[in-house]
Structures are given as C-alpha cells and as structure tokens.
NUFIMAR-778146 format. One record per residue: z, x, y of N, C-alpha, C in turn; chain; residue in three letters. Coordinates in Angstrom, 1 decimal, padded with zeros to 4 digits. Layout:
! residues N
+--------+--------+--------+--------+--------+--------+--------+--------+--------+-------+------+
|   n.pz |   n.px |   n.py |  ca.pz |  ca.px |  ca.py |   c.pz |   c.px |   c.py | chain | resn |
+--------+--------+--------+--------+--------+--------+--------+--------+--------+-------+------+
|      Z |      X |      Y |      Z |      X |      Y |      Z |      X |      Y |     A |  ALA |
...
+--------+--------+--------+--------+--------+--------+--------+--------+--------+-------+------+
! end
This chain:
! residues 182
+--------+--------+--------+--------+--------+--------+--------+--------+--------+-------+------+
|   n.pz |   n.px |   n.py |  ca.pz |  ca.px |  ca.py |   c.pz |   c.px |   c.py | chain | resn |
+--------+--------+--------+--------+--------+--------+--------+--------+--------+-------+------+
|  101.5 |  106.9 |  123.1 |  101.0 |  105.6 |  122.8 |  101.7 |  105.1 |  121.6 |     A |  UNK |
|  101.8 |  103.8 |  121.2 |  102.5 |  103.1 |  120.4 |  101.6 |  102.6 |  119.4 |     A |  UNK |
|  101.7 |  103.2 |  118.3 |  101.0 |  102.0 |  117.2 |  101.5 |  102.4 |  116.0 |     A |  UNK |
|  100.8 |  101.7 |  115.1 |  101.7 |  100.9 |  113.6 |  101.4 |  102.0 |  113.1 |     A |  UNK |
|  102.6 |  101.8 |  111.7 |  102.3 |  102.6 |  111.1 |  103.0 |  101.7 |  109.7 |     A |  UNK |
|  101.5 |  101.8 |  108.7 |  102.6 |  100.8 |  107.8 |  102.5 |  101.7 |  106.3 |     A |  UNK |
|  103.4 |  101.0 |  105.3 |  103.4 |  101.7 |  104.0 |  101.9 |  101.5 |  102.9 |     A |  UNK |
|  101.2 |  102.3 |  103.1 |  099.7 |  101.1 |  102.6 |  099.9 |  101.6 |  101.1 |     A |  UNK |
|  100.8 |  102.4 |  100.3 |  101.2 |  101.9 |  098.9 |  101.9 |  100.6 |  098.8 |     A |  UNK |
|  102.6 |  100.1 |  099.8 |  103.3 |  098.7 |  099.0 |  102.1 |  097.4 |  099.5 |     A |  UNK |
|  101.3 |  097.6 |  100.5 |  099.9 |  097.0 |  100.7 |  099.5 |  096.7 |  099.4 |     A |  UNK |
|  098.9 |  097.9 |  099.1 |  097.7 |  097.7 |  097.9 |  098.5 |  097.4 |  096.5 |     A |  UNK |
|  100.2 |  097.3 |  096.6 |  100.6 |  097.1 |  095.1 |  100.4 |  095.7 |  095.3 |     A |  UNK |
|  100.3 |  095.1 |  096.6 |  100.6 |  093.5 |  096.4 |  099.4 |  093.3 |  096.7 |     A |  UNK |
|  097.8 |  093.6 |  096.6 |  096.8 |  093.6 |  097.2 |  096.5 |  093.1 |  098.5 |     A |  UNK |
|  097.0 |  093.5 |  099.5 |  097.4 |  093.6 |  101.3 |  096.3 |  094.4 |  101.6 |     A |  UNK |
|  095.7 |  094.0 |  102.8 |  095.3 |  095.1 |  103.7 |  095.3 |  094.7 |  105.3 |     A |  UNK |
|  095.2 |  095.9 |  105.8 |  095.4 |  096.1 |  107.4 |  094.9 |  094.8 |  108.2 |     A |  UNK |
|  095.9 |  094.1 |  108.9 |  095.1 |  092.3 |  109.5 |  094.8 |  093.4 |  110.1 |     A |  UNK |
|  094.0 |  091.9 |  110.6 |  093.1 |  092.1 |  112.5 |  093.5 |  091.8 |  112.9 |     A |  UNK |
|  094.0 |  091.1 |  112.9 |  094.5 |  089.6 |  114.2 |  096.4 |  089.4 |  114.3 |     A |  UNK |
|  096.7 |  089.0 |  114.9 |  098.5 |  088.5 |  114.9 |  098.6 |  087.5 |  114.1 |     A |  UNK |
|  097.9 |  086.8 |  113.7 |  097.5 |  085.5 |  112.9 |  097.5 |  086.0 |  111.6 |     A |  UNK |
|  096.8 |  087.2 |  111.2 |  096.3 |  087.5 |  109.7 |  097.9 |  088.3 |  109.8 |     A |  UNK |
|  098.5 |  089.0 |  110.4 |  099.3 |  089.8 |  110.6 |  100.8 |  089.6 |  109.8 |     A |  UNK |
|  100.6 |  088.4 |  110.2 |  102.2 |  087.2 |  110.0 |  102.3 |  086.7 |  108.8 |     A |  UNK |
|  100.8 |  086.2 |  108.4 |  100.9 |  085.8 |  106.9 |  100.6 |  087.1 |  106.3 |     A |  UNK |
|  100.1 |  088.1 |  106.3 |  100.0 |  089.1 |  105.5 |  101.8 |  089.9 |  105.1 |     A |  UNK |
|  102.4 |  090.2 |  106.6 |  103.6 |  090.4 |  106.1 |  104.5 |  089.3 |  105.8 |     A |  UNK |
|  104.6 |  088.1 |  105.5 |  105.0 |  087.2 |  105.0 |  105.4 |  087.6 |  103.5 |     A |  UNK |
|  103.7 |  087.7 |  103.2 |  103.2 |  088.0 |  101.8 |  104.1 |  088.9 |  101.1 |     A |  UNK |
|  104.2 |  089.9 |  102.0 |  105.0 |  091.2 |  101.6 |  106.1 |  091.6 |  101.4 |     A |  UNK |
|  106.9 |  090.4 |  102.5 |  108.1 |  090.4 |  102.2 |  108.7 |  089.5 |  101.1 |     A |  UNK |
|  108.2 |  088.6 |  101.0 |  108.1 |  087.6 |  099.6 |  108.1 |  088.6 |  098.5 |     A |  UNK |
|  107.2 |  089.2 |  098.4 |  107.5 |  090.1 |  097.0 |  108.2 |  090.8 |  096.7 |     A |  UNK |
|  108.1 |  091.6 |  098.4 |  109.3 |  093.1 |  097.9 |  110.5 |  092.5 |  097.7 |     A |  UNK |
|  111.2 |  091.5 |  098.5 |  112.1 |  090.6 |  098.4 |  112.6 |  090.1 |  096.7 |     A |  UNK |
|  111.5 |  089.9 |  096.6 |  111.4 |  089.1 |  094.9 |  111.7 |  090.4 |  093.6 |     A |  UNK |
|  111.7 |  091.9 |  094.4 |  111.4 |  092.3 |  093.6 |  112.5 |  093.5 |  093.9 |     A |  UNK |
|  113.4 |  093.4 |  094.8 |  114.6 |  094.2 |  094.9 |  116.0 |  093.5 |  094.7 |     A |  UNK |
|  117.4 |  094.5 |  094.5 |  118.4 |  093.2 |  094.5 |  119.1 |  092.7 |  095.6 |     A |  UNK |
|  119.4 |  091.8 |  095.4 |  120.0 |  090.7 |  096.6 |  121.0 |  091.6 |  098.0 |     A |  UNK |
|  121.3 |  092.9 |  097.6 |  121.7 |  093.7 |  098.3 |  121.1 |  094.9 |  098.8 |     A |  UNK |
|  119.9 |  094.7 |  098.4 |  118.8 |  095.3 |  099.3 |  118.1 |  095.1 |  100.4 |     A |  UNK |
|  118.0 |  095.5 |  101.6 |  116.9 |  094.9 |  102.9 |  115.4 |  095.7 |  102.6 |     A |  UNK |
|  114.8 |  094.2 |  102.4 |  113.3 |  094.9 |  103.5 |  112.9 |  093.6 |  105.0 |     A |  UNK |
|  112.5 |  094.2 |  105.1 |  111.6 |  093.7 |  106.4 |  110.3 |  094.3 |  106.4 |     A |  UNK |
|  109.8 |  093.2 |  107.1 |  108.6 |  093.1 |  107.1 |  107.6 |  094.5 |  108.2 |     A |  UNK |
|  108.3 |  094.3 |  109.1 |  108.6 |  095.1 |  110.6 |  109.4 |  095.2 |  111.4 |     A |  UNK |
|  109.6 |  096.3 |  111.7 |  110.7 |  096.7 |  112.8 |  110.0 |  097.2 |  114.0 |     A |  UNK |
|  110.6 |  097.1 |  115.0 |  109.6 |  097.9 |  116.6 |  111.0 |  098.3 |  117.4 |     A |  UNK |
|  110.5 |  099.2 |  118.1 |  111.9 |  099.3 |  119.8 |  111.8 |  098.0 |  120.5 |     A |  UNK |
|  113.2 |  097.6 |  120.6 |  113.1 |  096.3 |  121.4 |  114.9 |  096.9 |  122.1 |     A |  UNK |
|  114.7 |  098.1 |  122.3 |  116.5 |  098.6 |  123.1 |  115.8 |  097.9 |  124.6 |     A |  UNK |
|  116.6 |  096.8 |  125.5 |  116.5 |  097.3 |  126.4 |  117.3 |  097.8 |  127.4 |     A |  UNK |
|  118.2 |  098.7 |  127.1 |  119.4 |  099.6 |  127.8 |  118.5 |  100.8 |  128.2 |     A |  UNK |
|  117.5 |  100.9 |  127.5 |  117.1 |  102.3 |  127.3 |  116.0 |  102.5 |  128.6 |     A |  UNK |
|  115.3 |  101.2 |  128.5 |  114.7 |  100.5 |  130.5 |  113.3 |  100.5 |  130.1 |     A |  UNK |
|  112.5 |  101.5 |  128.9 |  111.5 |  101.8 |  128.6 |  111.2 |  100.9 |  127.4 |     A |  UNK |
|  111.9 |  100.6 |  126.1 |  111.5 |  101.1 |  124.9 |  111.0 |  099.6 |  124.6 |     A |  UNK |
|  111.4 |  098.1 |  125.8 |  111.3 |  097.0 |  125.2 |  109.7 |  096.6 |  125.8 |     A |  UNK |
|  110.0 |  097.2 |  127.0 |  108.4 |  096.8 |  128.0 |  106.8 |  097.8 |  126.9 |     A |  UNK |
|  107.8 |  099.0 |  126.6 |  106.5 |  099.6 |  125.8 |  106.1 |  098.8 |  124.9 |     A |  UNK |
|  106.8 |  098.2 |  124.0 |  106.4 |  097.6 |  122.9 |  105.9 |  096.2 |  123.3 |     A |  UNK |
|  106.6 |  095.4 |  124.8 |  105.9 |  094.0 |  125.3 |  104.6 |  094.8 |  125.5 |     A |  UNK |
|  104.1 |  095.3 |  125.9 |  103.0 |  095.8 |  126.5 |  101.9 |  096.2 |  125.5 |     A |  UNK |
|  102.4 |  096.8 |  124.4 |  101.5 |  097.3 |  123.5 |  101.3 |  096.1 |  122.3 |     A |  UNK |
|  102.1 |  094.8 |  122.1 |  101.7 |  093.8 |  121.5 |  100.9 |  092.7 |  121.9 |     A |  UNK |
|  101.2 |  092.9 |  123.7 |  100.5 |  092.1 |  124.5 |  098.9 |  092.0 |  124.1 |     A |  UNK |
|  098.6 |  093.6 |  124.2 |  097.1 |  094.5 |  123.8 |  096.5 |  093.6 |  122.7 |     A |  UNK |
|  097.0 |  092.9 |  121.8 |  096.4 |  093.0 |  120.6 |  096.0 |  091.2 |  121.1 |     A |  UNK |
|  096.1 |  090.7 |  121.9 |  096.0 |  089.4 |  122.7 |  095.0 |  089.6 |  123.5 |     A |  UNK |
|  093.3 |  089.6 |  122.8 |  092.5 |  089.8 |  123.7 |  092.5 |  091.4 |  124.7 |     A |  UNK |
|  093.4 |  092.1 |  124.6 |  093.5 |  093.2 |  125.2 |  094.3 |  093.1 |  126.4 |     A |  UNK |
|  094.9 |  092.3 |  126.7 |  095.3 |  091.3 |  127.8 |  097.0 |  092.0 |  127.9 |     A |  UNK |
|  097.0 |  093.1 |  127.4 |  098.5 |  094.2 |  127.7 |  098.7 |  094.2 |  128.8 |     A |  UNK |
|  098.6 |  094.0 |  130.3 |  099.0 |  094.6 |  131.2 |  100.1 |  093.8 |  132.0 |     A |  UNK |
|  100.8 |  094.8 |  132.8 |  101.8 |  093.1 |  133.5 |  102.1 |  093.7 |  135.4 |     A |  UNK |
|  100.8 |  094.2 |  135.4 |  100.6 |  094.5 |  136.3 |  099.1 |  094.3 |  136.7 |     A |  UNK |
|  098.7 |  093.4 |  137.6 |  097.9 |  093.1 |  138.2 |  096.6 |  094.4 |  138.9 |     A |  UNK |
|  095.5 |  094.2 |  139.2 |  094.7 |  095.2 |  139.8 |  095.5 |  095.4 |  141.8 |     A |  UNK |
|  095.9 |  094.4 |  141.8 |  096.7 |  094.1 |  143.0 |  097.9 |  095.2 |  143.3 |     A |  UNK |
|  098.1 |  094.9 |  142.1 |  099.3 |  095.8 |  142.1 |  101.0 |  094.8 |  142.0 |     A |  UNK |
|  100.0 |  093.4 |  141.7 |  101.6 |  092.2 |  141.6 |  101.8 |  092.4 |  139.8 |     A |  UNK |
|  103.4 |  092.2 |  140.0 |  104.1 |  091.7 |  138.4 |  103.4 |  090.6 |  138.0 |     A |  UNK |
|  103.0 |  090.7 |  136.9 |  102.2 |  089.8 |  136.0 |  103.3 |  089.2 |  134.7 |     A |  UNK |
|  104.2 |  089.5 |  134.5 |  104.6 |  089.3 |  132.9 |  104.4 |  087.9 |  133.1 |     A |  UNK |
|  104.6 |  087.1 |  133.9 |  104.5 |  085.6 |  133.4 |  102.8 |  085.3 |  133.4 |     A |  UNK |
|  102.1 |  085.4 |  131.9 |  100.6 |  085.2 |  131.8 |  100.7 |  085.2 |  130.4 |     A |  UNK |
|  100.0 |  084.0 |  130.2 |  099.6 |  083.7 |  128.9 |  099.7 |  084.8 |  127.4 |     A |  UNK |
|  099.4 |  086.3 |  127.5 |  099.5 |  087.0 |  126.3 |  100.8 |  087.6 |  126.5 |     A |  UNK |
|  102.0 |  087.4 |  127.4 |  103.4 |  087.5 |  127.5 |  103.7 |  086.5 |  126.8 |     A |  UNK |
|  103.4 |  085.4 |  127.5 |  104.4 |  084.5 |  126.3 |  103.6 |  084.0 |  124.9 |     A |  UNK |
|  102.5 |  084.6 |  124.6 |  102.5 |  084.5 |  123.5 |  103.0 |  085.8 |  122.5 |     A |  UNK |
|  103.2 |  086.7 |  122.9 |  103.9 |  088.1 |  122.5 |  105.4 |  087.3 |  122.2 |     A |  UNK |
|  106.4 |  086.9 |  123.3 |  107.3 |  086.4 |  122.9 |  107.5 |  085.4 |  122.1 |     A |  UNK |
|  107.1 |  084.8 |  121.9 |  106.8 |  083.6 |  121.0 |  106.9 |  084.1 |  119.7 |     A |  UNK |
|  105.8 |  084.7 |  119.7 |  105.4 |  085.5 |  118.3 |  106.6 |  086.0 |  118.0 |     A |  UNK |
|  107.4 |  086.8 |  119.0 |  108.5 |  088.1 |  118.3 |  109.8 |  086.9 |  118.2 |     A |  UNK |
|  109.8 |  085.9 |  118.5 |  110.8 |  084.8 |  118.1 |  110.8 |  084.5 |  117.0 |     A |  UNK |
|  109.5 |  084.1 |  116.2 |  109.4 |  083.4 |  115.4 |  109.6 |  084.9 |  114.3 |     A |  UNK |
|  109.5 |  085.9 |  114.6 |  109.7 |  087.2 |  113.5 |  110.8 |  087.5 |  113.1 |     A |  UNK |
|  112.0 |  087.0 |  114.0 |  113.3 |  087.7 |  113.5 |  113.7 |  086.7 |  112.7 |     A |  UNK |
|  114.7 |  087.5 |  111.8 |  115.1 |  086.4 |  110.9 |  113.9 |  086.4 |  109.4 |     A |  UNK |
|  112.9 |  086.4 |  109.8 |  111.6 |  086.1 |  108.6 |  111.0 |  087.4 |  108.3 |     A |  UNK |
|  110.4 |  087.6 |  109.0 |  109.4 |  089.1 |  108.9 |  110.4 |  090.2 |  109.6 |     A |  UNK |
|  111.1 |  089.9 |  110.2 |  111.3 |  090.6 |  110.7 |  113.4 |  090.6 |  111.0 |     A |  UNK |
|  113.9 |  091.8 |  111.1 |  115.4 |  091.3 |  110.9 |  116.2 |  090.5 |  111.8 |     A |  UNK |
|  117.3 |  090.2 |  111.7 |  117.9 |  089.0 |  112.9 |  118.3 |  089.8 |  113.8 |     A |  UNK |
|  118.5 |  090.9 |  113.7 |  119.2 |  092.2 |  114.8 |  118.1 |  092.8 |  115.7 |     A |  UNK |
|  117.0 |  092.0 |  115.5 |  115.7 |  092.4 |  116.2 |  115.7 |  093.0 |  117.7 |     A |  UNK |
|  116.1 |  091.8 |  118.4 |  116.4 |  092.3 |  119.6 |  117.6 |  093.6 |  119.9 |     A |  UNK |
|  117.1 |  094.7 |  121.0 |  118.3 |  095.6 |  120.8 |  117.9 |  097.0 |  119.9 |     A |  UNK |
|  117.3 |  096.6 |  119.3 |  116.8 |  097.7 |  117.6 |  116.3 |  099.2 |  118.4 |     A |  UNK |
|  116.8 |  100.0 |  118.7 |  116.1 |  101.5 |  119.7 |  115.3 |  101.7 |  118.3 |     A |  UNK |
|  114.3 |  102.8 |  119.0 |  113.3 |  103.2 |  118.5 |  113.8 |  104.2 |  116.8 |     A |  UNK |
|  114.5 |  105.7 |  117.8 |  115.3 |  106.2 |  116.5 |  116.3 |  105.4 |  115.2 |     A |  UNK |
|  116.6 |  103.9 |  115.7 |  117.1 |  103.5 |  114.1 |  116.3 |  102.8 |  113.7 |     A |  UNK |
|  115.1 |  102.1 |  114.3 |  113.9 |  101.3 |  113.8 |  113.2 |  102.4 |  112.8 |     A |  UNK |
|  112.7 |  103.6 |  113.4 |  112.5 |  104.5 |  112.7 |  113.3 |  105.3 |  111.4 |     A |  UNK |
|  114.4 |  105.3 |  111.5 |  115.3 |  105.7 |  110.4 |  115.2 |  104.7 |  109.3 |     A |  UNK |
|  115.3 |  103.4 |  109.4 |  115.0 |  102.2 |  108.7 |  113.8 |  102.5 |  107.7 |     A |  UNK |
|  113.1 |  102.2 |  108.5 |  111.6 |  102.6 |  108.0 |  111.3 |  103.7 |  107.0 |     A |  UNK |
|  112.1 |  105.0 |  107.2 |  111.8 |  106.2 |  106.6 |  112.7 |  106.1 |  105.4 |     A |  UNK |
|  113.9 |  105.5 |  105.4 |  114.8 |  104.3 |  104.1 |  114.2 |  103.7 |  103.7 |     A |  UNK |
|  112.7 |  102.9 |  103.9 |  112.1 |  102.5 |  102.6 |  112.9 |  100.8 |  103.1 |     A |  UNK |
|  113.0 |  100.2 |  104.4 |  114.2 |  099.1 |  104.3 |  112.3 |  097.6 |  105.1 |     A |  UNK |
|  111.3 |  098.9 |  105.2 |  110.2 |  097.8 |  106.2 |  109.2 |  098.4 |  105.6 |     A |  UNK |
|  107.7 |  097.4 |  105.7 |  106.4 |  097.6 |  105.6 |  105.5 |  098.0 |  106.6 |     A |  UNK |
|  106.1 |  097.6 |  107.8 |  105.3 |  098.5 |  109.1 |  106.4 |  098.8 |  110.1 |     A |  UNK |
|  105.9 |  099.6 |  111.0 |  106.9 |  100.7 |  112.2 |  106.3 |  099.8 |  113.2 |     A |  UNK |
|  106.3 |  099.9 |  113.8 |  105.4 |  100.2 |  115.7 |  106.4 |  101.2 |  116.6 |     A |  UNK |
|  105.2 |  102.7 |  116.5 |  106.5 |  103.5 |  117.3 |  105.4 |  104.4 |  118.0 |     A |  UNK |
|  106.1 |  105.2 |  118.4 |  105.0 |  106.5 |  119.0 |  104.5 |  107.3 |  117.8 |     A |  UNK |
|  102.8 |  107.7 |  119.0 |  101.7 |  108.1 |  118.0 |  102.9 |  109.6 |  117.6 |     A |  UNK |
|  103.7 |  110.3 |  118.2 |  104.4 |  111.2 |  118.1 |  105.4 |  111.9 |  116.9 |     A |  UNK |
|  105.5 |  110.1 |  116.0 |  106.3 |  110.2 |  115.1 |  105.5 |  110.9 |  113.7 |     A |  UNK |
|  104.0 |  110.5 |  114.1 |  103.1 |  110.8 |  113.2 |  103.6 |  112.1 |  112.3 |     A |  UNK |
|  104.2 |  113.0 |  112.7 |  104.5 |  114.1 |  112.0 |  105.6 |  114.0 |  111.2 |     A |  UNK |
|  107.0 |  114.0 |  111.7 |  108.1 |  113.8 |  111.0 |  108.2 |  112.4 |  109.8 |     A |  UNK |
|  106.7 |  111.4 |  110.1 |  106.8 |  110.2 |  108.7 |  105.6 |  110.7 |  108.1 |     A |  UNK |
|  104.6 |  111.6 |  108.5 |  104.2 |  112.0 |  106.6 |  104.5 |  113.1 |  106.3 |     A |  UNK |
|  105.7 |  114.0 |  106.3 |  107.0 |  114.3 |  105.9 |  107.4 |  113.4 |  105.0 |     A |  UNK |
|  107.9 |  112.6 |  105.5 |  109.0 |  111.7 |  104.8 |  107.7 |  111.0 |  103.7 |     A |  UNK |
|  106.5 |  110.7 |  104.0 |  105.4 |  110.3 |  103.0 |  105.5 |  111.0 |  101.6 |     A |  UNK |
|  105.4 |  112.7 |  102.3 |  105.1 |  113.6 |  101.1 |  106.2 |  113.1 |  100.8 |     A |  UNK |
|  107.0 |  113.5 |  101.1 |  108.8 |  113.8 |  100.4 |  109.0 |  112.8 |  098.7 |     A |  UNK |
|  108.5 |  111.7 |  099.2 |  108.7 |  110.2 |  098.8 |  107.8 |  109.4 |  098.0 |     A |  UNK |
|  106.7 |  110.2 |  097.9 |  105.3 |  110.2 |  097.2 |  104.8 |  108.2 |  097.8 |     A |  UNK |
|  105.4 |  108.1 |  099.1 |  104.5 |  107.1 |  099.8 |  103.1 |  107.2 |  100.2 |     A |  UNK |
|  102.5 |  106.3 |  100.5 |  101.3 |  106.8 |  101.6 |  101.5 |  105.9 |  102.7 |     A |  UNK |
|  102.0 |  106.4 |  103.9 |  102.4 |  105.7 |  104.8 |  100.7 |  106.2 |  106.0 |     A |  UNK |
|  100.4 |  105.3 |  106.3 |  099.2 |  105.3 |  107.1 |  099.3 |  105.1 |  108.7 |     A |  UNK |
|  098.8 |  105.2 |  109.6 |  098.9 |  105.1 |  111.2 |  097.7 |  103.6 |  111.3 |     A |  UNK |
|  098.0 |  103.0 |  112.1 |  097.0 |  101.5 |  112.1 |  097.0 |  101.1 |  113.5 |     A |  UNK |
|  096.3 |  100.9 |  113.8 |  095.9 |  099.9 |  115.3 |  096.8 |  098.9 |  115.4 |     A |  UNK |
|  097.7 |  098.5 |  116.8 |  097.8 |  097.0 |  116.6 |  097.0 |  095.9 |  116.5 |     A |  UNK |
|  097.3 |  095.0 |  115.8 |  096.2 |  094.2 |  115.3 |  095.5 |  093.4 |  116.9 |     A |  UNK |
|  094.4 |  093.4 |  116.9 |  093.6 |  092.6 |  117.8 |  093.3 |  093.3 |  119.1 |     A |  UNK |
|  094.2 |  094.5 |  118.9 |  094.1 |  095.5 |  119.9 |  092.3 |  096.3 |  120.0 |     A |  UNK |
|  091.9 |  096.1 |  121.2 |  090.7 |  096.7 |  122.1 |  090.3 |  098.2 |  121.8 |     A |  UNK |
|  091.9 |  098.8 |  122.0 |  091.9 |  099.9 |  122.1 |  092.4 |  100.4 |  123.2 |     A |  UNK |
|  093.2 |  099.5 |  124.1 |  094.1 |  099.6 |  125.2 |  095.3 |  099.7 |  124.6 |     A |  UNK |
|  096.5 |  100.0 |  125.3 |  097.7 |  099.6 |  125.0 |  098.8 |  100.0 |  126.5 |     A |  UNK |
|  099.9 |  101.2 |  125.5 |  101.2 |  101.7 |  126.8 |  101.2 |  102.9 |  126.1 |     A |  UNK |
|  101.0 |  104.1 |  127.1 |  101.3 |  105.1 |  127.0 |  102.2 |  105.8 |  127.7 |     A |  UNK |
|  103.6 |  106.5 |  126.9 |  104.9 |  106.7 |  128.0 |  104.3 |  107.6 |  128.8 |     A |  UNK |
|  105.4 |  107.6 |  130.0 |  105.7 |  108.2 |  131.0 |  106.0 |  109.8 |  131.0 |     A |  UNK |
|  106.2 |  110.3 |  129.7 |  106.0 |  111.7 |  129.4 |  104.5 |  112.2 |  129.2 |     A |  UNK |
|  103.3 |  111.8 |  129.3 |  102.5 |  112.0 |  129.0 |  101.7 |  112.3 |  130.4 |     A |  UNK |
|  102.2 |  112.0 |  131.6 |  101.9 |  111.8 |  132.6 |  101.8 |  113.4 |  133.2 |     A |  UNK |
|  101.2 |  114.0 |  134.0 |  101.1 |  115.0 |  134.8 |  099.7 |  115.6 |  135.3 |     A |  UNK |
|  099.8 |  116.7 |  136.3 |  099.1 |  116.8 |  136.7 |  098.9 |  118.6 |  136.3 |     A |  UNK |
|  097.3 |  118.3 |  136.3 |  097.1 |  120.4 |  135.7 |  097.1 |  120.9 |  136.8 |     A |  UNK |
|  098.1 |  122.4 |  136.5 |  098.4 |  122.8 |  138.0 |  096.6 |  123.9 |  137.8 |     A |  UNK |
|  095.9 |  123.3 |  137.5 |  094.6 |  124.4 |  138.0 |  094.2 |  122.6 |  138.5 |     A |  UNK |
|  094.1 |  121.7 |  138.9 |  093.7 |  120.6 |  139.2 |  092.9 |  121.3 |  140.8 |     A |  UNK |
|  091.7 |  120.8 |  141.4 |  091.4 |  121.1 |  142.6 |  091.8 |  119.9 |  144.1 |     A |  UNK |
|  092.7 |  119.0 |  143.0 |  093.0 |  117.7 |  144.1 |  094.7 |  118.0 |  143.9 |     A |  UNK |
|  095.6 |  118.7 |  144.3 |  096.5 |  118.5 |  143.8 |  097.5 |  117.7 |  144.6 |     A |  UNK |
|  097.5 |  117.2 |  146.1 |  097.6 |  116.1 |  146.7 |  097.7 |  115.0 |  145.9 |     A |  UNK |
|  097.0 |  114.6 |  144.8 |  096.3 |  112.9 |  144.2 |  097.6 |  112.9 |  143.7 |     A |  UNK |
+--------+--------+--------+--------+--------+--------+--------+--------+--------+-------+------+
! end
C-alpha cells in the first residue's frame, strides 16, 4: 500500500502539520517550500513532494492515480462493481488536475516519468518534504531518519477513508486455504 511519508522536523520548524484534505495539503506544502526555498542556496532543490509517476514501469503511475484518487471522498477506484474501466469520473480528473497544477510549484517539472527508486533517493537527499511510496519503504527511511537526526513520519493520504492500492505482490493464496479453487 502507498502512503506519505513526510519530514515532520521541517513541519514543525515552520509550524506545519499533517493536512486533511488535498486543499489544506497544497497550501501547507506551498508554505513549505517558500521557506525551505528561502532558506537554502539558489543551487539547491527542494520540493514539496515527489510520488512514482514511471509509466514504462505499467504499475507505478496507476498506483499512485489510484491511491490519490482515495483521498477524494474515497472514490480511488477505476474499476466499477461491474467490472467496467471507470478512470473517466470525477476523482480522476480531479487527481489530475491537482498533479498539474503541482509540477513546477510544489512539486518538480520532471514530475511526470519520476520511478519510485529516484523519487525515493531524492527524498532520502533531503531535496522534498513528503514521499508517497510503499508502506515497504518504511524501513530503509528511518534508517536514513536515524542516520540524519530527521524525524521522518509515515501519514495517511490526506482525505483518505482508509481505502487506497495495494500492489500486486501482496496478492496470494495460503496453501493451507480450504478453497483452493477461489
């Protein structure tokens, strides 16, 4: 499963905390990148956030449409009870909308394309204020927390239910299962 994971020492130096909403979200890292911006040299990057948006990779762009969608009412899915493609519905295009208006501002102009492992590498450089990656990374970034004397926290996506996308490795069946047909 996919969720944030932001630096909550550069939060609380600029008194920031965790939005709720995509709304509080935008102006909060706004906030953030204004300062840290203001407050490194001109040949420094931060961003605000970075996420996987590879889509060569076939997985890494739909995980993250999917898991931003979530924070839209909960309304992540792009698949119907039917079983029809759904991406054209209302918390699709407002996910894309949203991730328009991020690159370039909050977020970098190379946005689109960004795989997960350099979004992540970035992030562990100290170059962003939130990730969106797998719950998986949890280990190897407070590592890099201790290492760094950060406190890098794990966070819900904002507006998120408690739904989201969980990959396709997580999928199987226990071979003690008594249905193993299903």
């Amino acid at each position: 499963q996919m969720v944030a994971y932001y630096r909550k020492d550069l939060f609380d130096k600029h008194g920031l905390t965790w939005p709720a909403t995509w709304e509080e979200f935008e102006t909060t890292l706004d906030t953030l990148v204004e300062k840290e911006r203001a407050e490194r040299t001109k040949t420094s990057v931060f961003n605000g956030v970075l996420l996987p948006t590879d889509s060569n990779s076939g997985n890494e762009i739909i995980y993250t449409l999917v898991t931003l969608m979530s924070g839209f009412d909960g309304a992540g899915n792009i698949v119907d009870d039917s079983g029809n493609v759904t991406v054209n519905n209302p918390a699709a295009a407002r996910t894309l909308t949203m991730w328009k208006r991020w690159v370039g501002t909050i977020a970098p102009h190379n946005l689109w394309g960004l795989k997960a492992s350099s979004a992540k590498k970035q992030f562990e450089e100290g170059t962003a204020g939130v990730l969106f990656h797998w719950v998986s990374s949890s280990v190897g970034l407070s590592k890099i927390s201790e290492s760094k004397m950060w406190d890098i926290q794990m966070a819900p996506v904002p507006g998120n239910n408690g739904s989201g996308c969980s990959g396709d490795w997580s999928i199987g069946i226990n071979k003690y299962t008594k249905n193993k047909e299903a």
